[in-house]
N, C-alpha and C positions, 0 to 999 in steps of 0.2 A: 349491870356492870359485871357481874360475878361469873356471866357464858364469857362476855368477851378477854376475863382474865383468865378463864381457863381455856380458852380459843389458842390463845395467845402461848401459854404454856404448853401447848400440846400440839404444836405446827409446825413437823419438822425439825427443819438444821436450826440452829443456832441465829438468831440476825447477826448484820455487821452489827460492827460496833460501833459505828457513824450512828446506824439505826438508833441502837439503844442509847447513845449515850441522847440526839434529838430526843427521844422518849422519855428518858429520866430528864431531859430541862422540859419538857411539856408537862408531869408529873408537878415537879418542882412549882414551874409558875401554878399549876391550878391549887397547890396545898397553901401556896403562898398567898392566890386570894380570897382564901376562906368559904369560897363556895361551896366546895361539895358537903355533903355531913360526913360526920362522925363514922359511919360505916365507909363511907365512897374514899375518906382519907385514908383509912386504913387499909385496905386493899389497894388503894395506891402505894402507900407505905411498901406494902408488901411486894408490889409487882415492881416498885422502884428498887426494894434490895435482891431482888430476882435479878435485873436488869444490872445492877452493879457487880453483884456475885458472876454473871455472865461475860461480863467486861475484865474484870483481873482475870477469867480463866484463860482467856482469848490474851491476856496480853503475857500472861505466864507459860500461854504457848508459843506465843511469837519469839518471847527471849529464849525459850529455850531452843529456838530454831536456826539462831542467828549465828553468825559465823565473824569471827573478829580477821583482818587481813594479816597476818603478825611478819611478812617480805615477800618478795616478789624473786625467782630464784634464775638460774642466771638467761633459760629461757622465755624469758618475762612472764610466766607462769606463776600467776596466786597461792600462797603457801598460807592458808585459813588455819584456823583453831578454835574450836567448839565455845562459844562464850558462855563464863562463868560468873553469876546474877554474885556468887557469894561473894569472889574476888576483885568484887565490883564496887560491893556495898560495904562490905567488910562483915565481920561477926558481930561488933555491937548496934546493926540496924537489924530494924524487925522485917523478915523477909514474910512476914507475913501475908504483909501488901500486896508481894508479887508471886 
């Protein structure tokens, strides 16, 4: 199992995130039925929080990419502004997350 976790990590781009997140519920259910051993869980462990850490990057890139509409001006042309994850969530959330 340990070529195909390193297959895996060393394959190019990034997968979607559709990908990974299927792959972490595939993870999921196998840790869940106690099958694998003790070694096999933990390299799941590990390629499951690789696959998470992948997932908040990807989505910490998409907020920062996003564009809020804030009017429409009198050539019914969209007047956008940079969206702001802080002024979103405020200062007492853990932007950790994102």
């Amino acid at each position: 199992m340990a070529a195909k976790k390193s297959a895996k990590n060393n394959s190019g781009p990034e997968p979607a995130i559709e990908d990974s997140l299927q792959e972490l519920q595939d993870i999921v259910s196998s840790l869940e039925s106690g099958q694998p051993s003790l070694k096999e869980s933990l390299e799941q462990f590990e390629r499951g929080m690789a696959l998470l850490k992948g997932c908040h990057e990807q989505l910490e890139q998409a907020a920062q990419r996003i564009e809020i509409v804030t009017r429409v001006d009198q050539q019914g042309n969209l007047i956008t502004d940079t969206f702001d994850v802080e002024a979103t969530f405020g200062s007492d959330r853990d932007k950790s997350l994102f």
